[in-house]
N, C-alpha and C positions, 0 to 999 in steps of 0.2 A: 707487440706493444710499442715496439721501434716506430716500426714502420706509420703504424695509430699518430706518434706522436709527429714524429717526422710529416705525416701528412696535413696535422695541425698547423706544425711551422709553417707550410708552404704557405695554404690558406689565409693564413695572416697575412702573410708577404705581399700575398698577390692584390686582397683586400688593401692592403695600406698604400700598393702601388695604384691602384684604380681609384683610391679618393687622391692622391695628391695631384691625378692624372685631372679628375673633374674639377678639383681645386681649381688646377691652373685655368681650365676652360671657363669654369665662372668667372675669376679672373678678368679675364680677352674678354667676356662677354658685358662684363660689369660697368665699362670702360668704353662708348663709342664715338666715335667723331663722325660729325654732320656735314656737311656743306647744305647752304641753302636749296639747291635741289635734289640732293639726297634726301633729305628732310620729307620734302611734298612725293618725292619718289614714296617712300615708305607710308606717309601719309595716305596716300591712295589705296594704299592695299593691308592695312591695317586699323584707318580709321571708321568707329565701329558706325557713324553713319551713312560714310561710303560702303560700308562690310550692308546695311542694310537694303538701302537703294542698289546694290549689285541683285542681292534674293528676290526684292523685288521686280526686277530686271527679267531674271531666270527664270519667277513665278510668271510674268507677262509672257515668256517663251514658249511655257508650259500650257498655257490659255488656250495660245494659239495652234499648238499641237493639238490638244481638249479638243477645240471649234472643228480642226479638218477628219478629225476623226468620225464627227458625227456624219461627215458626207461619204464614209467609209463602207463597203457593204458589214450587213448589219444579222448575225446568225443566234438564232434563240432554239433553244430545245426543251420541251416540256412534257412531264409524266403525270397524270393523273389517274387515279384507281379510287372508282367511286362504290359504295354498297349503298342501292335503291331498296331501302328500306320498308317505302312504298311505291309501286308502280302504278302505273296510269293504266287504265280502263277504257278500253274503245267498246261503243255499240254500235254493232250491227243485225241489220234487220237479215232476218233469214225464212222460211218456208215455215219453221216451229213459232216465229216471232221473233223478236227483239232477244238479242245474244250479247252478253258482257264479255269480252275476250280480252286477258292482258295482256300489256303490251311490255317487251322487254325482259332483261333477265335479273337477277338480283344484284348482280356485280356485273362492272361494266370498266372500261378503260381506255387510254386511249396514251399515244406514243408518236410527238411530234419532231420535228425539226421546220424550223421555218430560215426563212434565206428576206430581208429586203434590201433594196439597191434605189437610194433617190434617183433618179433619171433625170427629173428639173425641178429646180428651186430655186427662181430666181434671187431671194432675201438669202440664201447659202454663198453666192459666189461674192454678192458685194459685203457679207458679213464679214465675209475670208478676207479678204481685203481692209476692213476695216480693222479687223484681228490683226493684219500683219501691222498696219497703223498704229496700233496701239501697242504695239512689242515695239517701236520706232520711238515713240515718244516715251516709252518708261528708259530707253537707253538714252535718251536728251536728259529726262530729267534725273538719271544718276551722275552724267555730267556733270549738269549744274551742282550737283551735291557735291561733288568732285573739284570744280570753281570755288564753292563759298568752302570748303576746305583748304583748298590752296591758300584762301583771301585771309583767312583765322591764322596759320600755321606759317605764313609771310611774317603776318603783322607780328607772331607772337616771338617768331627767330629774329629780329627784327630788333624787339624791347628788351631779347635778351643781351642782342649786343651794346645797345643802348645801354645798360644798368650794369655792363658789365665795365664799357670804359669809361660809363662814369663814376665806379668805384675805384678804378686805375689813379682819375684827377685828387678824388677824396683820399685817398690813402697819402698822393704827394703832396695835399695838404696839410695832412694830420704830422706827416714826419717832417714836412717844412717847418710847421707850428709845434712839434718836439724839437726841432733843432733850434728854433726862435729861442723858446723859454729856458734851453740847457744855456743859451749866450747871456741872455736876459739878465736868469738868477747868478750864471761867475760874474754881470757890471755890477747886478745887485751887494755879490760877496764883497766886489772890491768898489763900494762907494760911488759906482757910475751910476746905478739904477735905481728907483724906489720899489715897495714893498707892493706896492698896488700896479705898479709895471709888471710885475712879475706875475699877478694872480690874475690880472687881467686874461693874461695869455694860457695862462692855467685853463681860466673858461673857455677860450676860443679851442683850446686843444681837446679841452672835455665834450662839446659840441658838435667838432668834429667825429672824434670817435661812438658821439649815439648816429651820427649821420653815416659813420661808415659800418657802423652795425644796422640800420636801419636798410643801408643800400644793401645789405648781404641777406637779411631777410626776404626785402623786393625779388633780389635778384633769383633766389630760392623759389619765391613764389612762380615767377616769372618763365621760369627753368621748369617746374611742374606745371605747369598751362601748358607750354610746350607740348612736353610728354603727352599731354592728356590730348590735345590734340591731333598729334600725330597717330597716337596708337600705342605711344614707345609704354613698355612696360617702369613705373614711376619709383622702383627702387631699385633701376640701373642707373648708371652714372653717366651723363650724354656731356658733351664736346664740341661744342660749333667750331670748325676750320675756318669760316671766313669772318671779314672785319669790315668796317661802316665804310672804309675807305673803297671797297668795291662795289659797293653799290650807288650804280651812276643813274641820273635823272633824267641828262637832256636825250639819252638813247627815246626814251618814253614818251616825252615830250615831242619830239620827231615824229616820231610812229603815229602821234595819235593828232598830228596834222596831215597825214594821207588822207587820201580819199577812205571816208568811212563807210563800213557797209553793217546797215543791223541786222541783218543777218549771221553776225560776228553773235551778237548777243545771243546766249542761252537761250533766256528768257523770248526773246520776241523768236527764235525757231520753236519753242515749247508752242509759243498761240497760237504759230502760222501753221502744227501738226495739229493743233487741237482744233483748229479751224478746218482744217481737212476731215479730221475725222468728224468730226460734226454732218460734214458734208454726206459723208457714207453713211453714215447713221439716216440721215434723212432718204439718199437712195435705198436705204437697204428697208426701210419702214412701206416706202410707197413700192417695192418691189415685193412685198404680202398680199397685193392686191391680184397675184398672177397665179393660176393654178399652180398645186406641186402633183408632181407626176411620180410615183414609186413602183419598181418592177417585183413583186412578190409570188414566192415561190417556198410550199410546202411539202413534206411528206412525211406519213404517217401509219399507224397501222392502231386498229379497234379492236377490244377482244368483248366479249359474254362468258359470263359463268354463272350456273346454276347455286354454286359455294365460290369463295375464295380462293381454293387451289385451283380451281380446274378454269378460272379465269386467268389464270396463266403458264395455261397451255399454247403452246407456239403455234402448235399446230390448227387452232382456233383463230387463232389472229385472221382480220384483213386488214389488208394495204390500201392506203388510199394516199393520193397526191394532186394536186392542183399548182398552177401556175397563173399568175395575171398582172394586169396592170389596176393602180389606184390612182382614180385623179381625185385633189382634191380642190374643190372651187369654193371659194370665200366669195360667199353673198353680201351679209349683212352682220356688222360685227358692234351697234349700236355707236357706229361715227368712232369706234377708236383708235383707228390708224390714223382715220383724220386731224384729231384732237390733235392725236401725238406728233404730225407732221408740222402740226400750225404752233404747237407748244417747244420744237425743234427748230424750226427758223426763226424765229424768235430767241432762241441761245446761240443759234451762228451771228444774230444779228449782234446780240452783245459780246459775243468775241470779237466780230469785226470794231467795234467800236473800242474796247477794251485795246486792243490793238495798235490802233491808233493812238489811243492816250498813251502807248507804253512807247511808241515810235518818240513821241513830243517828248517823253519825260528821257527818252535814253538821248536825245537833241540837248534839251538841257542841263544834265546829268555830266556828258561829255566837257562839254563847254565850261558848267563849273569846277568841276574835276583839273581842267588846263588852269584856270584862272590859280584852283588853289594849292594847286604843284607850284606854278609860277611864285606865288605870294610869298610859298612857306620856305620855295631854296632861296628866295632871297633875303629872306628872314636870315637861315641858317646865317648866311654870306655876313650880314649885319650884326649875327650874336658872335660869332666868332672873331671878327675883327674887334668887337666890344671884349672879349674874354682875352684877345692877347694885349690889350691895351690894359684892362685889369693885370694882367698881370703884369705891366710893364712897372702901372704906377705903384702896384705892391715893391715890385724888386727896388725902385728908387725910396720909398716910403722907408723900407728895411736898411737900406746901405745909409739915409741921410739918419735915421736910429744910430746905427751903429758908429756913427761919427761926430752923434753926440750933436746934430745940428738939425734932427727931429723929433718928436714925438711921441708915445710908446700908442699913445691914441691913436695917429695917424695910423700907426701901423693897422692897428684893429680896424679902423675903419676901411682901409685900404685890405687887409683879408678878409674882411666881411662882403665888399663889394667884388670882389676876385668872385668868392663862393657864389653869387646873386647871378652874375656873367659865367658861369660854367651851370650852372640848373637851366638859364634861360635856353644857353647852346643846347645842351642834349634834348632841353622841351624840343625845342625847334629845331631840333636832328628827326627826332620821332617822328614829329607830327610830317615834317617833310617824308620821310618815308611811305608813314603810311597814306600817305596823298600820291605817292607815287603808283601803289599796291593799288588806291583806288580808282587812278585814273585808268588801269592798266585792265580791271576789272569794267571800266565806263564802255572802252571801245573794244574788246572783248579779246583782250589778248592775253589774261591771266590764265593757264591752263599747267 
């Protein structure tokens, strides 16, 4: 009974030691910090559209194994045990006359193995080829799956640090505008201030705090996009390391005055394999028009019985085998390789062309993308000079308040305009960003 209980205690022990232990590990887990390419790092290999275009990938891989197998030699084996229920009747003429003699026995069978081996086929080897072409371009186009995840998962680490310091500004307004109206209401107590000075500030400060609970909602929302795009599971608690202040412009801007090559682009390598493969497809159509040649080779063995049993006596069997060649020669197939060759160049024709538009369109894609990198950091340059100059005329607006030789209006109009120059900023923080993300994505170097 000791020992009984004694082995309970342990149990418990051990149990209570082993959740405090996974506790902790939820904990660490609950808890992660990001940098922006840790982010797209995990993103690749958790985001469930990259998770698809990978299957699809491996299912193209698997195609192409499928296709070489068929030029594989090729072994079938076959049993069948037949009862001639009725037999056939041969006449022959004899000295008595005409003789009815049956032919065969009532049970019959037979016991094969056959062997083929293509020998030529021309529409086989450029098939193969087009097979490995097409496992080429499903890994281009989980790529680009890969690209417009980066471009999502940029833009959205992006807007979260966006919302995050500009809840930073909104918070130092809200406690500048508590600290306003705690000075306000003691001129108010002691006969410096009026009653409407004081409530004014009340609204500005109530204003405030639906804007800084409104910016923590965004921010919330903003923080689950994220998640969702990355892959990251959306009731753990993520962390971004880096801040607005590192991420620079004119590096991309640079970059994307080199010599540009579209070949960089996803997209225009996707056409240029689809255009290839088109091509094969067309050799491999008009290459049906060429005998196929198979080397075949059988053996087998026959039996007869009078009953059922005795047709599977061994010693009754014969052996029989054969070996040869098969060629097969395509005559006339009512013009349908034809059709299909004239209906085939004619879709290389429109890739080629397609092509070309996407060449012009990634020409002027680039060139607006530079313009409106350029437009939008100069924008920034312009709101922020506007935001410290708000703030400059606030701090003079407050101190000539205080001295009793301004305004309580001015003041509010002077924190209302601060607030208009700190949204303008961070609009045109974002908007520069993700102009940055798309120019970077124009000349193909988001990856």
């Amino acid at each position: 009974m000791i020992r009984k209980r004694f082995g309970l205690v342990l149990i418990c022990i051990i149990s209570c030691f082993a959740s405090v232990v996974k506790a902790a590990d939820v904990e660490v887990e609950d808890s992660v910090s990001f940098t922006l390419e840790e982010a797209i790092i995990y993103a690749k290999q958790h985001n469930r559209d990259v998770t698809v275009a990978d299957l699809a990938q491996q299912i193209a891989r698997r195609q192409t194994q499928e296709y070489v197998a068929t030029g594989l030699p090729q072994i079938n084996a076959q049993f069948a045990q037949d009862y001639n229920y009725k037999l056939g009747v041969m006449v022959m003429n004899t000295p008595e006359g005409p003789q009815h003699i049956t032919m065969g026995q009532p049970y019959s069978g037979n016991s094969t193995v056959q062997l083929s081996q293509m020998l030529f086929d021309g529409s086989f080897f450029v098939g193969l080829k087009a097979a490995r072409t097409f496992q080429e371009l499903s890994v281009k186009q989980e790529t680009q799956t890969e690209i417009d995840v980066v471009e999502l998962v940029t833009k959205a680490y992006f807007l979260v640090l966006v919302n995050e310091e500009s809840r930073q500004a909104i918070q130092r307004n809200h406690e500048r505008l508590a600290q306003l109206l705690e000075e306000t209401d003691k001129m108010f107590q002691n006969g410096f201030a009026e009653k409407m000075d004081v409530d004014r500030i009340k609204v500005q400060l109530n204003n405030a705090e639906v804007e800084l609970n409104q910016n923590k909602q965004e921010t919330e929302v903003s923080r689950m996009m994220l998640k969702f795009q990355m892959g990251f599971p959306l009731e753990y608690e993520m962390r971004l390391s880096e801040d607005l202040d590192s991420q620079g412009y004119q590096e991309v801007l640079a970059e994307s005055m080199n010599e540009f090559s579209y070949q960089n682009r996803i997209e225009y390598s996707i056409m240029s394999t689809q255009e290839r493969l088109k091509h094969l497809e067309i050799k491999e159509n008009n290459s049906r028009y060429f005998p196929k040649i198979d080397l075949i080779a059988s053996y087998g063995y026959l039996n007869f019985g009078e009953d059922f049993r005795s047709s599977f006596d061994v010693s009754k069997w014969s052996a029989q085998g054969a070996i040869g060649l098969k060629m097969t020669v395509p005559v006339f197939d009512g013009l349908y390789k034809h059709r299909t060759h004239q209906k085939m160049k004619l879709e290389r024709q429109q890739l080629m062309v397609q092509q070309l538009a996407l060449k012009d369109n990634i020409t002027i894609e680039v060139k607006q993308s530079q313009n409106k990198l350029v437009t939008n950091v100069r924008t920034v340059e312009i709101q922020k000079d506007n935001m410290e100059l708000a703030q400059e005329v606030y701090r003079h607006a407050v101190a000539k308040y205080q001295r009793g030789i301004g305004s309580n209006l001015e003041v509010i109009e002077a924190d209302g305009d601060l607030k208009q120059a700190q949204n303008n900023y961070y609009q045109a923080l974002y908007s520069a960003l993700v102009a940055k993300v798309e120019l970077q994505k124009a000349i193909g170097a988001l990856n």
